[in-house]
Every structure is written in C-alpha cells, then in structure tokens.
C-alpha positions as CSV (number, residue, x, y, z in Angstrom):
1,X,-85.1,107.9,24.5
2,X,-86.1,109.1,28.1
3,X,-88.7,107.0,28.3
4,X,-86.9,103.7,26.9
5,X,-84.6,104.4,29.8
6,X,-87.3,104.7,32.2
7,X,-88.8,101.7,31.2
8,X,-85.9,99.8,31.9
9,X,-85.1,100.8,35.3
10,X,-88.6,100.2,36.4
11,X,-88.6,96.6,35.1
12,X,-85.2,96.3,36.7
13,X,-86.8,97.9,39.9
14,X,-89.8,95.1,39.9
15,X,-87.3,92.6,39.2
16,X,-85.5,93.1,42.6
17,X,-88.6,93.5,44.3
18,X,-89.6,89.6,43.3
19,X,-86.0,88.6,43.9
20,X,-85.4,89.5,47.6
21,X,-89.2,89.0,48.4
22,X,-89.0,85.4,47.1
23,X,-85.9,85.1,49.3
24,X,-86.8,86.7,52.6
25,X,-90.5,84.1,52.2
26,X,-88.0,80.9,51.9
27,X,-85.9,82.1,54.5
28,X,-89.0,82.6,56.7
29,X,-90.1,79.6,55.8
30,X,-86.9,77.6,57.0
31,X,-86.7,78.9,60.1
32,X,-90.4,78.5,61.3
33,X,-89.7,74.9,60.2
34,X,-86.2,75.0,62.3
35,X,-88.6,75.7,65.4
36,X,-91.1,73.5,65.1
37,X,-88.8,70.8,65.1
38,X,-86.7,71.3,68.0
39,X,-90.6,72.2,69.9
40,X,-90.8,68.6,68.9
41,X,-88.0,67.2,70.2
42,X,-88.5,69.1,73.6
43,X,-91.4,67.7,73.9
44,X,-90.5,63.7,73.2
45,X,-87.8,63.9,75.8
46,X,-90.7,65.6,78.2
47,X,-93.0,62.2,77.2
48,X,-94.9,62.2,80.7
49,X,-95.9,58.6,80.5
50,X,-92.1,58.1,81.2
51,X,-92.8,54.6,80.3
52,X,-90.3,52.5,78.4
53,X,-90.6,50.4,75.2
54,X,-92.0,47.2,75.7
55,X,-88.9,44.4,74.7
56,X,-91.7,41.1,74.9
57,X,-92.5,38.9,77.6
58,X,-89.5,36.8,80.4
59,X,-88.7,33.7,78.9
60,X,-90.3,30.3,80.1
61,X,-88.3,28.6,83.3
62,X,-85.7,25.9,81.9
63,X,-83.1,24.1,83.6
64,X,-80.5,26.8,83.0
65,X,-80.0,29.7,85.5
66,X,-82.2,32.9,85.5
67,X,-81.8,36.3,88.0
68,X,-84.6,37.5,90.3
69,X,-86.2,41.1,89.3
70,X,-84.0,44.0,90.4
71,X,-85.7,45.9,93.5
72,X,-85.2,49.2,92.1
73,X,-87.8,49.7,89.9
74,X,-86.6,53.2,89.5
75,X,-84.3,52.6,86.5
76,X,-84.9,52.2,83.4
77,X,-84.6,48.5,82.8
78,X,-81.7,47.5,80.3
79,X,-82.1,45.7,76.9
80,X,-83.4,42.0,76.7
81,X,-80.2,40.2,76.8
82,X,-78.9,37.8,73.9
83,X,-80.3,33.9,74.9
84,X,-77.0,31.7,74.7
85,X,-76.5,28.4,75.5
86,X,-76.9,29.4,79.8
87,X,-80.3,30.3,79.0
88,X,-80.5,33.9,79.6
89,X,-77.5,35.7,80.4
90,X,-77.0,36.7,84.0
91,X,-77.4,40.6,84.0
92,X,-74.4,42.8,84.3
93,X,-74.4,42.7,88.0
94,X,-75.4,39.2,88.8
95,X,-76.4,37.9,91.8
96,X,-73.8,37.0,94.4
97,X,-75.1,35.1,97.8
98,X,-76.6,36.6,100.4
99,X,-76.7,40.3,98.7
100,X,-79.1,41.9,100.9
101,X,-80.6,43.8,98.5
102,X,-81.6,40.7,96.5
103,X,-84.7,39.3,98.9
104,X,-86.2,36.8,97.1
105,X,-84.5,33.7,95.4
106,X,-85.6,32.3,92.0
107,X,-88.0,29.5,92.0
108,X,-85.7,26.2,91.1
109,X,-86.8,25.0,87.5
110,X,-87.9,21.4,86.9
111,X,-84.7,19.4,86.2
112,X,-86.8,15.9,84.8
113,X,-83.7,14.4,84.4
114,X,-83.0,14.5,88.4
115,X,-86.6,12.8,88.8
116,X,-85.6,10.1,86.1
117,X,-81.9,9.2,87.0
118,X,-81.3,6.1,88.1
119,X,-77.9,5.0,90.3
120,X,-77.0,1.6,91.6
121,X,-77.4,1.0,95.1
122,X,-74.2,2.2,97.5
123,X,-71.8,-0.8,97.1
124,X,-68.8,0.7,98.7
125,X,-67.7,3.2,96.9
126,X,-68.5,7.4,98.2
127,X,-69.4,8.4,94.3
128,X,-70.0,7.2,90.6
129,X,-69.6,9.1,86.9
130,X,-73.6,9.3,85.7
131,X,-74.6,11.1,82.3
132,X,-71.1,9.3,80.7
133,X,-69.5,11.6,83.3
134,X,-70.6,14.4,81.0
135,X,-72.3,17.5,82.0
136,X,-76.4,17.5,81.8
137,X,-76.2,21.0,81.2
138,X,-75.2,22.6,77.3
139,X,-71.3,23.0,77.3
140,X,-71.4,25.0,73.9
141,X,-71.1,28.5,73.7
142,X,-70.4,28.9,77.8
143,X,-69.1,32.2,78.4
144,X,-65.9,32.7,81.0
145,X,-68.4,35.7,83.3
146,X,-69.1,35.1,86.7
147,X,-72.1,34.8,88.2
148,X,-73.8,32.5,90.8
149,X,-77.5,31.7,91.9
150,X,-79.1,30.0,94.9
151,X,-82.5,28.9,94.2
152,X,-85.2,29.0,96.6
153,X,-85.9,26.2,99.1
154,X,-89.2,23.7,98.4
155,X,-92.1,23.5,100.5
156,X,-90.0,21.5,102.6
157,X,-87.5,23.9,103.1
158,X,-85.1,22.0,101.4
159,X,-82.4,23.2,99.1
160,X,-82.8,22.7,95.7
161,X,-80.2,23.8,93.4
162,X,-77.0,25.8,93.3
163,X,-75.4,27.3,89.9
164,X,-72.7,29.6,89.6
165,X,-69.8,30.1,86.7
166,X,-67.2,30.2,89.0
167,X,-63.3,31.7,88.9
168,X,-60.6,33.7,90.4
169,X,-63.6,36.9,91.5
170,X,-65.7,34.4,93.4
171,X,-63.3,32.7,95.4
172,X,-62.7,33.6,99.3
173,X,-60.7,36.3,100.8
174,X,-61.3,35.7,103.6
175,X,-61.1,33.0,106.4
176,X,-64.8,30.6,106.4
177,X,-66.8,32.5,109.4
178,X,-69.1,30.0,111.1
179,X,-72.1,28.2,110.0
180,X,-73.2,27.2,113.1
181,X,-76.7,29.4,113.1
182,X,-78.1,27.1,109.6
183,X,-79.9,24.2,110.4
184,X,-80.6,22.3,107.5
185,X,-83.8,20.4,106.9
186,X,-83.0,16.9,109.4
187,X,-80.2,18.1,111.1
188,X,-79.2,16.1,114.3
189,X,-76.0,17.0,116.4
190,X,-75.4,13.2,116.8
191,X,-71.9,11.8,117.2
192,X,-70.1,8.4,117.3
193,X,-66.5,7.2,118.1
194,X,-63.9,8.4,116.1
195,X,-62.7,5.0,114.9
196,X,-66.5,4.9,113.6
197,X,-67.0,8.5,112.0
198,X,-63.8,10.5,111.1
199,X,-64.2,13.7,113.6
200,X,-66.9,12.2,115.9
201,X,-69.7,14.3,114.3
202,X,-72.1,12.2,112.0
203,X,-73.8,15.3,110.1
204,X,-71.9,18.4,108.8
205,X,-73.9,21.3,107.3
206,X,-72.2,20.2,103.4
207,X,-72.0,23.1,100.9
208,X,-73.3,22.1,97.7
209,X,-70.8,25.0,96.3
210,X,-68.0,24.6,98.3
211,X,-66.7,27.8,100.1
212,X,-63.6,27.2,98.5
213,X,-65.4,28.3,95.2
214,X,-67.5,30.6,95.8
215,X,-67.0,32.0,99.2
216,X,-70.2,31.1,100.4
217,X,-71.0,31.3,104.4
218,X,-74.3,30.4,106.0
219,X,-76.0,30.5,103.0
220,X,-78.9,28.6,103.9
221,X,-79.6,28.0,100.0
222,X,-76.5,26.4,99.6
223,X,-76.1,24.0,103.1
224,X,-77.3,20.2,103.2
225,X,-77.3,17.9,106.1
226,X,-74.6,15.4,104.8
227,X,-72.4,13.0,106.5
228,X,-69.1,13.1,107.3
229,X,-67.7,10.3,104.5
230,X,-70.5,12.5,101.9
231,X,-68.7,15.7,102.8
232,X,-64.9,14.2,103.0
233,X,-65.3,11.1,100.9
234,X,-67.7,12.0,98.5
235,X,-67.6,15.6,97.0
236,X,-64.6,17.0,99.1
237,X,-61.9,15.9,96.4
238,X,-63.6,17.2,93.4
239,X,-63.9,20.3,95.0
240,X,-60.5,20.8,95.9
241,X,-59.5,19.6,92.2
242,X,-61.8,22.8,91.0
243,X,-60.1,25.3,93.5
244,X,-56.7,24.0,92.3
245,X,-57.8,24.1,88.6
246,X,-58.7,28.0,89.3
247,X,-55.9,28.9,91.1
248,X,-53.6,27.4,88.6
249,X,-55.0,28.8,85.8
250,X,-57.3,31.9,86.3
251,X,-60.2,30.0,83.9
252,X,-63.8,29.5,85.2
253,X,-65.8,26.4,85.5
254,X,-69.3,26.0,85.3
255,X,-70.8,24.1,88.4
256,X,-74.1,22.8,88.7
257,X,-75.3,20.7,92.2
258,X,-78.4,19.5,93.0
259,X,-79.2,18.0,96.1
260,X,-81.3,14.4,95.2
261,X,-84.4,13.6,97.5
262,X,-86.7,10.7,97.7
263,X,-90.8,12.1,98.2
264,X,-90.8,14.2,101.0
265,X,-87.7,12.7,102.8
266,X,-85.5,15.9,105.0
267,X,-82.5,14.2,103.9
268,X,-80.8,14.4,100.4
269,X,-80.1,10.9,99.8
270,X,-77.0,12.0,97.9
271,X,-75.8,14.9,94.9
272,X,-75.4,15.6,91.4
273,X,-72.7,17.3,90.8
274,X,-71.5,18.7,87.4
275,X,-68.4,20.7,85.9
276,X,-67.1,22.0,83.0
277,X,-63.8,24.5,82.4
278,X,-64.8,26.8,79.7
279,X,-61.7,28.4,78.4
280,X,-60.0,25.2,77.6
281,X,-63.6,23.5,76.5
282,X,-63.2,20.9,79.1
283,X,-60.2,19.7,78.8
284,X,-59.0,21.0,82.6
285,X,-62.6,20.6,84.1
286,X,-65.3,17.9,83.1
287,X,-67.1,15.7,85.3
288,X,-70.7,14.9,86.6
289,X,-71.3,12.5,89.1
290,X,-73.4,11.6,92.2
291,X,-72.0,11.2,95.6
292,X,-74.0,9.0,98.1
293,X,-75.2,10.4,101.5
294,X,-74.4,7.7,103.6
295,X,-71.8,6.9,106.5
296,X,-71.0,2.9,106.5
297,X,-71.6,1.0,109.7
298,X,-74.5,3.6,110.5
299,X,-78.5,3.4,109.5
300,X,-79.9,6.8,108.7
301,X,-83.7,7.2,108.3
302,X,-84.1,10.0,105.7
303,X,-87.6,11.1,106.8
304,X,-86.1,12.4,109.5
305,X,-82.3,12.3,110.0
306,X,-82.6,9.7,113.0
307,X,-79.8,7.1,113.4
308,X,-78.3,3.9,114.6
309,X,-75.6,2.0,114.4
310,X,-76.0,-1.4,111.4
311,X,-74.9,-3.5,114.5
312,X,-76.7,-2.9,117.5
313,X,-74.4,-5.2,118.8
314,X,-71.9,-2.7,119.0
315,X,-74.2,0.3,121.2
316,X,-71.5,1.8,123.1
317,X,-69.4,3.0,119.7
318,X,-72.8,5.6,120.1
319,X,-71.8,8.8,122.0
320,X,-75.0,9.4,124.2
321,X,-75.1,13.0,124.9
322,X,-75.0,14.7,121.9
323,X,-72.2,17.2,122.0
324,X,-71.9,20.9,120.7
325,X,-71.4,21.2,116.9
326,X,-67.8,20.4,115.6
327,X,-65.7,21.8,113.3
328,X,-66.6,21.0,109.9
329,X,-63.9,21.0,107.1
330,X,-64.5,23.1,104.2
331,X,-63.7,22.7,101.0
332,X,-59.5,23.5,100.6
333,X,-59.1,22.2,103.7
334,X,-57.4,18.7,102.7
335,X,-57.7,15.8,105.0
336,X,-54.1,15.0,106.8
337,X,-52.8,11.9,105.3
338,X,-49.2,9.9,106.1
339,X,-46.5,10.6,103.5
340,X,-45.7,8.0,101.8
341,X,-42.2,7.1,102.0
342,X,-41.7,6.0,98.3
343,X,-44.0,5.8,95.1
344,X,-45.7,1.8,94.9
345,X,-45.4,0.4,91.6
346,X,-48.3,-0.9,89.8
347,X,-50.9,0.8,87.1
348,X,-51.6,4.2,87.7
349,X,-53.4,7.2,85.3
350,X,-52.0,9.9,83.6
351,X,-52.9,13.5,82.9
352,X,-50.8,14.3,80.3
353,X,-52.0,18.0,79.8
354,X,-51.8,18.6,83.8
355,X,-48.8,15.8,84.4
356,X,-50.6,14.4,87.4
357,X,-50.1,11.2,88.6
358,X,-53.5,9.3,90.0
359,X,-54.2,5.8,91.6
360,X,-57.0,4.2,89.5
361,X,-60.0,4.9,91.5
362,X,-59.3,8.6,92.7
363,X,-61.8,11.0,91.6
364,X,-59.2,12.8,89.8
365,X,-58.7,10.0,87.7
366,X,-62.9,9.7,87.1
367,X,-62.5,13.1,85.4
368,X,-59.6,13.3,83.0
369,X,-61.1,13.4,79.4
370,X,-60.4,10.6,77.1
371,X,-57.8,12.9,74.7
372,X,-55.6,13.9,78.0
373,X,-55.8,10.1,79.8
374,X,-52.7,7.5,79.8
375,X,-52.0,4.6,81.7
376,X,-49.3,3.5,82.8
377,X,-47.6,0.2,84.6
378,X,-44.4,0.0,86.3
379,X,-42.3,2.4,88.4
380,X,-43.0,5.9,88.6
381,X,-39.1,7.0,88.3
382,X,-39.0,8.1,84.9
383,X,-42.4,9.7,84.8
384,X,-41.1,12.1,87.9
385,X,-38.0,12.7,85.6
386,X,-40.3,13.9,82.8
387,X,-41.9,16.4,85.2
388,X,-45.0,14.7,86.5
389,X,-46.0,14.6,89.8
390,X,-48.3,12.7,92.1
391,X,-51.7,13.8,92.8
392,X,-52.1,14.5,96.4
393,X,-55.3,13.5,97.4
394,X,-54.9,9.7,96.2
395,X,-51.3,9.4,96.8
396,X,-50.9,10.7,100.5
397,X,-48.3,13.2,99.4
398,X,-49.9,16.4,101.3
C-alpha cells in the first residue's frame, strides 16, 4: 500500500514539474518576442537615410496653374495632391504676390490657343466676347480656395500670364500704394491733351489682375504698358463687375489674363481675359473676352511704345515735354459720369438673377448667361417697381 501511495505522489510530483516548466518556457518566449519587436520599431523611427517615400515624378506643364518648389527643403514634403480639373491643386499655402520667400516664379505654360486666336481688327469698339464668351480654361469641378500665381516674365521681360481663384481673402485692405518704381516693357511717359486722352497720360502701368481683386501692388508680374481707353475702356468695367460680384456675394471667381503679343513686339497688343464664379457655376460670373490696346486718334508702334498722333495735322494736341507719371485709376475706382436726370426709353438687357438694368452694348450686358438674360423695350418704370435697378457703369447713375 505504501508504495502505491508513493508511486502516486511522485507521478503527481513529475507532473507539476512539466506543467510550470512548459509555462515559465512560453512565457519566456513571449516576452523575448515583446522586445525584439519594440527594438524594431526604435530602430525604423531612427531610419538614418531620413529620406521620404518616393510619390512619382511633377506632372508635365499644361495650361492650368502650378506652385514653385517650397524653399525649405527641411520639411518633409506633403502628399501628391489630388489632380482636379485646375490641374494640380495649389498647396495648402499657395502663393500670394510678392511673398518674399517665394524667389522664383513658375515658368508660363504654352497656351496654343493664345498663338492661334484670331480677332477682327479694332473697329471702334474697346473689347469683343472670343471662345463664345466662354472660358478657355475647364469650368468643371473648380473648387471655391484661393490662390493666385504670377508667372515669370519671357526673354523679353514681358509678362506672361496671371491666374488666381480670387474672393473675399484676396481682396485689398488697404489703400493701392504706388506703382510708380515698375516700368513695364515699352513704357513711355508721353502725354496728350485731355480732350485727346482722358487724364493727359497716354500709358498707365494696367494690372492684368486688377488691385481691386487681388490686392496686387508693383507687382511687376502682373503690370502691362496699356493705354488709357485699354485700362478705362477696355478691362476697367469687367473688373469692377467682379469686385462687386465678390463683395455682394462672398463667392470666388476664377480669373485668367494673358497679355497677347505680336513676335517680339514690347507692347501687348491687347488681353485675354476670362472669368468664371464657381459657387453658382457661372451664373454670377462668366465671360472671356479680348480688350484692344489701342487709344483712337493716336499711332502706337508696338516694337517699341513710340507714338504720334493719326493726324499730324493736328501736332500741337501733343504735349512736348513729357511730364511726371500721373495718377492711374485702379480697378474700383469708377470713372465720374453725369447723372442722368431720368431713365431713356428704348431696348435695354436684363439680369433677372442680379435685377440689373444694362444698355445693349455695356460689358455687363456681354456677360450675362443665356438662362439669366431678358430684353426688354419701353420705359423702365415698372421694372424699377419690381426692384431692378440700373447698372452704373452704362447708365451714368454713379
């Protein structure tokens, strides 16, 4: 019996042994793995080549906008961004005007439809609709973000294109400070009588992004030599209508301009411009049209920016001695016009989303879209009782 018993509690005794043995090897063996992996871990996050993952090669220049290199090389650079319909999307901090830290401009892409468009010869009128007064750029998929670029000047030093999604953040806080120090490739400081040339001045340094929009100073990027009926006549009134479309209505619009030169001619001989309002698809915003560089009664020779009057008849109109620059008008600043003293009947256009009341050939009227356009004939009474109201800039109401 003795020996049964002791039998027993040395199997039980042998048992145990194997039990806690096999239990203190696996716990051994869980923590040495434990260790190991958080050694390995320590040691990816202390990766010396400190180089990060390769995210494929820039994208090919197009027409649509694209940001300069950051200067900081430093940082970690941020995820390829989603391609949209801008091209590639501005970064989170996109480039704003003369940012000092920003040296270097981008290189202005090819825009073959500029080298191929064809406009009728200056018959009069300042401006006329190209493209079906439609955008060249993609309207789809635009996304309400600020952002603006200034592309580098040609070989000429000539500018050559100014982009920027423009709203409410961009616009001006500040009085315009002088531009005075740019001088524009064919700049002359020439000036005529004021029956002749509105102001005197024949050339005024011309945004093509009007301060108004954009803020922009001397910005020598973004300043033509234009003349005085280019800059007043020409692109002043769609300018305004965008700064009143912003302030009105907090959206952004899209605004391309592109300056339009023949061979190696210093000046433009007139500008592309194109909008489009993004929240509303268009429907406050869309135009594109090209606005001649010219002043009538005087001869300009592009090469160079020399002038003369078309009649040499008329010499003394010519002021001799040039004097200093004049004040320019920017863009908000509206041209003084007599009131008029009572509405003229006759045909007139409607906005019917803006209730704006436009003579036939203002530019305002260019660039109402089909869906929001009426005409109408007759007195204007009962359209002011229904709330509309005339358009200043064509109806001498400012």
């Amino acid at each position: 019996m003795k020996r049964k018993v002791l039998a027993a509690v040395i199997i039980l005794a042998i048992g145990a042994a194997c039990f806690f043995g096999y239990r203190y090897i696996a716990e051994e063996k869980k923590a040495k793995e434990g260790t190991e992996t958080a050694v390995s871990q320590v040691q990816e996050v202390k990766d010396p080549s400190g180089m990060p993952p390769q995210t494929g090669q820039t994208p090919a220049a197009s027409d649509q906008p694209q940001q300069p290199s950051p200067q900081d090389t430093s940082k970690e650079p941020s995820a390829e961004p989603e391609k949209t319909s801008l091209g590639w999307q501005p970064p989170e901090d996109p480039y704003l005007g003369n940012d000092p830290a920003l040296q270097e401009h981008p290189k202005a892409p090819e825009l073959t439809w500029i080298r191929d468009l064809e406009v009728p010869e200056y018959s009069g009128k300042a401006y006329v609709p190209v493209n079906g007064n439609l955008p060249f750029f993609d309207t789809e998929g635009l996304v309400p973000k600020a952002w603006e670029v200034y592309y580098d000047l040609d070989e000429l030093g000539r500018c050559t294109l100014a982009d920027a999604v423009a709203g409410p953040e961009t616009m001006p806080t500040e009085k315009r400070g002088s531009i005075s120090s740019v001088k524009p490739t064919g700049w002359h400081s020439d000036r005529y009588s004021a029956e002749l040339v509105n102001g005197g001045a024949l050339y005024n340094r011309c945004h093509l992004i009007a301060f108004g929009i954009c803020g922009e100073t001397a910005n020598k990027y973004n300043l033509v030599t234009g003349t005085r009926y280019f800059n007043t006549d020409g692109i002043n009134s769609f300018e305004n209508m965008i700064i009143d479309y912003i302030r009105e209505t907090g959206n952004h619009v899209r605004i391309r301009v592109t300056p339009v030169f023949k061979d190696d001619e210093l000046i433009c001989r007139g500008q592309v411009a194109e909008a489009w309002s993004i929240e509303d698809d268009g429907d406050g915003i869309a135009f594109c049209i090209y606005s001649y560089n010219v002043q009538p009664g005087i001869v300009i020779d592009y090469a160079t920016g020399d002038n003369r009057l078309a009649d040499e008849d008329a010499s003394e109109a010519k002021v001799q001695e040039p004097a200093p620059d004049a004040p320019e008008k920017s863009a908000g600043q509206k041209e003084p016009q007599e009131p008029s003293v009572e509405f003229p009947e006759g045909t007139y256009i409607l906005n019917i989303r803006s209730k704006k009341i436009h003579m036939p050939d203002c530019p305002g009227a260019v660039s109402i879209s089909d869906k929001n356009k009426r005409i109408h004939t007759g007195s204007l009474d009962g359209l002011l009782e229904e709330g509309y109201t005339a358009d200043p800039f064509c109806m001498g109401t400012n």
